[in-house]
Residue frames relative to the residue before (quaternion, step in Angstrom):
aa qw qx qy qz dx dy dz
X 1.0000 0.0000 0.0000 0.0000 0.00 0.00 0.00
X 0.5117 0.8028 -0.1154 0.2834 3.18 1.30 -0.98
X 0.4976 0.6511 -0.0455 0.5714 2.82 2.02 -2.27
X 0.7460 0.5408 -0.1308 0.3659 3.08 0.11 -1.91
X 0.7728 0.4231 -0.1999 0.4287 3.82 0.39 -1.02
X 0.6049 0.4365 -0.2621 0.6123 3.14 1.43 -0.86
X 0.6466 0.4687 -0.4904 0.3488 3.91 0.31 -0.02
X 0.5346 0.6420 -0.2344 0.4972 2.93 1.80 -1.53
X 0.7655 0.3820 -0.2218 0.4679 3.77 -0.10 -0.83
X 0.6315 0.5809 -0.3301 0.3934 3.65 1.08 -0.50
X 0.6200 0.4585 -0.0683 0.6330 3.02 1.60 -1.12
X 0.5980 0.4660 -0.3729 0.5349 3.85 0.45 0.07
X 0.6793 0.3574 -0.2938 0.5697 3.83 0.43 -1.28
X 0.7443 0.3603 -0.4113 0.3835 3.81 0.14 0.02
X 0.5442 0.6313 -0.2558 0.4897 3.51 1.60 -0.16
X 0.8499 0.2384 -0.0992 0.4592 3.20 1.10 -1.05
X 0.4316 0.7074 -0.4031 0.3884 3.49 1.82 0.46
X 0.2909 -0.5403 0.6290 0.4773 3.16 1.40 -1.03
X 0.6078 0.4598 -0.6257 0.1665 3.51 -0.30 0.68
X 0.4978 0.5958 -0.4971 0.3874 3.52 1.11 1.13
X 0.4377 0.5111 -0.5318 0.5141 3.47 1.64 -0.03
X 0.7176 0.5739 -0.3080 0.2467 3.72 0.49 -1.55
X 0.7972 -0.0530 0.0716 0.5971 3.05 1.23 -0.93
X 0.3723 -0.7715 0.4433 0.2640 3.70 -0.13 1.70
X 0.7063 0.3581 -0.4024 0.4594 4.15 0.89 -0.78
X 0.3496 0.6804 -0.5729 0.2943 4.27 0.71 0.25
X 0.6407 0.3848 -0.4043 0.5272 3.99 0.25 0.10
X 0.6285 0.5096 -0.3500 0.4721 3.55 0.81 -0.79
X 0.8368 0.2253 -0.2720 0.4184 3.89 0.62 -0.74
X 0.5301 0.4284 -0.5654 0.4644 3.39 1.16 0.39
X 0.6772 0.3936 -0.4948 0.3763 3.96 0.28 0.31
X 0.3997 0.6443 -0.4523 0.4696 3.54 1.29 0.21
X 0.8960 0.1441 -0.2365 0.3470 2.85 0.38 -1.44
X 0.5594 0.3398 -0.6444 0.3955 3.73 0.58 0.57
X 0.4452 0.6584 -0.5256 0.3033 3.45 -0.02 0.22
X 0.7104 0.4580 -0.1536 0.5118 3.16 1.36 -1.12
X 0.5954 0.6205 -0.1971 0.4707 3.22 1.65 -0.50
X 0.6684 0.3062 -0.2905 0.6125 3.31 1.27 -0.93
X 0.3269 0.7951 -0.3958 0.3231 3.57 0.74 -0.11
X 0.7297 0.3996 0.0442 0.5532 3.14 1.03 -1.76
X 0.6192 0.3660 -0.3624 0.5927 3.63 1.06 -0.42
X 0.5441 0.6568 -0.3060 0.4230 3.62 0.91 -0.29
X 0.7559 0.4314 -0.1652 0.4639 3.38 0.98 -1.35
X 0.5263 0.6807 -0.2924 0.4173 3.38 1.78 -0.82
X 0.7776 0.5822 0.0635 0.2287 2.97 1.46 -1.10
X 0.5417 0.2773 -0.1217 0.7841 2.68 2.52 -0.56
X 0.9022 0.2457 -0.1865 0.3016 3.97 0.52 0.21
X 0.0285 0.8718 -0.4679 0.1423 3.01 0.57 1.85
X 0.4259 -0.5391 0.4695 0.5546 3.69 -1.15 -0.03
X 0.5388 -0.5174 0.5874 0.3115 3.29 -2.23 0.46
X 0.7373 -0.1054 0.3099 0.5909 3.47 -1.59 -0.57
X 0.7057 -0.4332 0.5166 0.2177 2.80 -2.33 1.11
X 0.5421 0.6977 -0.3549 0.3057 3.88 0.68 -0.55
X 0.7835 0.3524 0.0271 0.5112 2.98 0.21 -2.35
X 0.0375 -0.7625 0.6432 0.0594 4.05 0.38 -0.60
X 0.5284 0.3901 -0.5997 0.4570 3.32 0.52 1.58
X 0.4414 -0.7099 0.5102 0.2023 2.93 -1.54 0.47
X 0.4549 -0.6805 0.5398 0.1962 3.28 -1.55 1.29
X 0.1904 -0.7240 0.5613 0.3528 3.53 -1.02 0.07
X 0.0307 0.7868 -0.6108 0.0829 3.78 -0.44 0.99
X 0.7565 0.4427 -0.2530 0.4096 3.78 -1.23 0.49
X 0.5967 0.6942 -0.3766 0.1421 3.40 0.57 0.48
X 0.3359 0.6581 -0.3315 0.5867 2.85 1.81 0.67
X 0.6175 0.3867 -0.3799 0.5699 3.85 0.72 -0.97
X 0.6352 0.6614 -0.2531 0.3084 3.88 0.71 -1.47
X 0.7011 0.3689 -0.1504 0.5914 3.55 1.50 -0.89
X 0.6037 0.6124 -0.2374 0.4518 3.06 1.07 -0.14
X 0.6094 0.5257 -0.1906 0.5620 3.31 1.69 -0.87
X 0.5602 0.7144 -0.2224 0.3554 2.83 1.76 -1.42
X 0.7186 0.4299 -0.1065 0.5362 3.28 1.04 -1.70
X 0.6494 0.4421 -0.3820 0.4868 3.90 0.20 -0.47
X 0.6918 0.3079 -0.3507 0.5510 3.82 0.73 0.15
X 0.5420 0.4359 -0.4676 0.5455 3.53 1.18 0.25
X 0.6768 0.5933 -0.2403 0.3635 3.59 1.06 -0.26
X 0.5126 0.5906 -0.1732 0.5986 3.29 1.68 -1.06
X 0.6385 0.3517 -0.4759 0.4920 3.62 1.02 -0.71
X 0.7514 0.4961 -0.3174 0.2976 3.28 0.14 -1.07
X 0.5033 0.5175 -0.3941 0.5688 3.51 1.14 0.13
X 0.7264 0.5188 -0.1981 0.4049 3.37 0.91 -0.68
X 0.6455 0.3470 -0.1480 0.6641 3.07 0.90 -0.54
X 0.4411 -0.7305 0.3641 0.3730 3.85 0.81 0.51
X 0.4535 0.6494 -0.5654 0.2301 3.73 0.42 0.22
X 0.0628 -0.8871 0.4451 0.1044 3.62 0.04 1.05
X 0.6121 0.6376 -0.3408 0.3205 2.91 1.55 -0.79
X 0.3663 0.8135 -0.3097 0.3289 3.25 1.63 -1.19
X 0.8390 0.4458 0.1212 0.2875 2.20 0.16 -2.49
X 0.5754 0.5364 -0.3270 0.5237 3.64 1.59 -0.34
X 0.6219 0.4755 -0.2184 0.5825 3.74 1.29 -1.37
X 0.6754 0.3619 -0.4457 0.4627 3.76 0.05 -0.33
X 0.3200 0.4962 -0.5434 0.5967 4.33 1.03 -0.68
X 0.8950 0.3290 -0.2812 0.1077 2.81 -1.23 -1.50
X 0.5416 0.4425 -0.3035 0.6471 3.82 1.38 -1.35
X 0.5094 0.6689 -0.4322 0.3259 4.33 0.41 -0.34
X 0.8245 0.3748 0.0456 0.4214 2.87 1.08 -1.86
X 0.4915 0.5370 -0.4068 0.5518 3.14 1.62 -0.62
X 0.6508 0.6054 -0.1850 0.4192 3.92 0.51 -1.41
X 0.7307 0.3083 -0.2928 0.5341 3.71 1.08 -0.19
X 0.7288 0.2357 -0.3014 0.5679 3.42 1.07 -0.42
X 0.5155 0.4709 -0.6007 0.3895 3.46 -0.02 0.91
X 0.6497 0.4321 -0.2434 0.5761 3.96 1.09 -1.00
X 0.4660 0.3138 -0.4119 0.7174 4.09 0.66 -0.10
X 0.7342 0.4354 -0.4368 0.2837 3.78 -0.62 0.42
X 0.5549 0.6712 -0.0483 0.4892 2.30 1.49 -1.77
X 0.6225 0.5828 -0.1719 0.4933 3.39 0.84 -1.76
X 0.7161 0.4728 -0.1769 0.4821 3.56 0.29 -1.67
X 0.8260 0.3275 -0.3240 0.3249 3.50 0.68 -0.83
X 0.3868 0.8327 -0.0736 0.3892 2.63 1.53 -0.27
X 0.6235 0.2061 -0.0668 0.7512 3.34 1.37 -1.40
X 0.6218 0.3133 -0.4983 0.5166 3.91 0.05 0.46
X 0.5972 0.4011 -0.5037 0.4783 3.87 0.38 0.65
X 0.6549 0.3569 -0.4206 0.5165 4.08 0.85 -0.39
């Protein structure tokens, strides 16, 4: 949620400063740059070290990582007033995690 408000609010204060009169590409680089921002909280998220042993790294979390991914693709669109967007992506979001967590679940009770 966290993701989300902060895209949303990132994208509003540059809407309502007037820094789209000042500068017409200034919405374009403030969704770059949280993109790029959640980007990094993203990568934190899927690439940690394993056990003290092996000192390689596992790749785990890319579901939470896309997920972060999308809720700051959401915050824009809330920002930027597209609600409708922004109501259908929620919904196809949510449908799309709990079908693959099923999937998943059923999935490991067949091995």
């Amino acid at each position: 949620m966290l993701v989300s408000l902060g895209s949303a609010l990132f994208t509003l204060i540059i809407m309502q400063t007037g820094g789209l009169q000042a500068s017409p590409d200034a919405l374009s680089r403030v969704i770059q740059g949280i993109a790029a921002g959640v980007g990094f909280l993203g990568a934190g998220e899927i690439v940690r070290q394993s056990s003290q042993e092996s000192q390689q790294l596992e790749i785990h979390g890319l579901t939470s990582a896309a997920a972060i991914w999308v809720s700051s693709a959401l915050g824009i669109a809330a920002g930027c007033g597209l609600w409708q967007l922004g109501l259908i992506s929620a919904m196809l979001t949510f449908l799309v995690l709990n079908v693959f967590k099923r999937f998943e679940k059923h999935h490991k009770k067949s091995e």
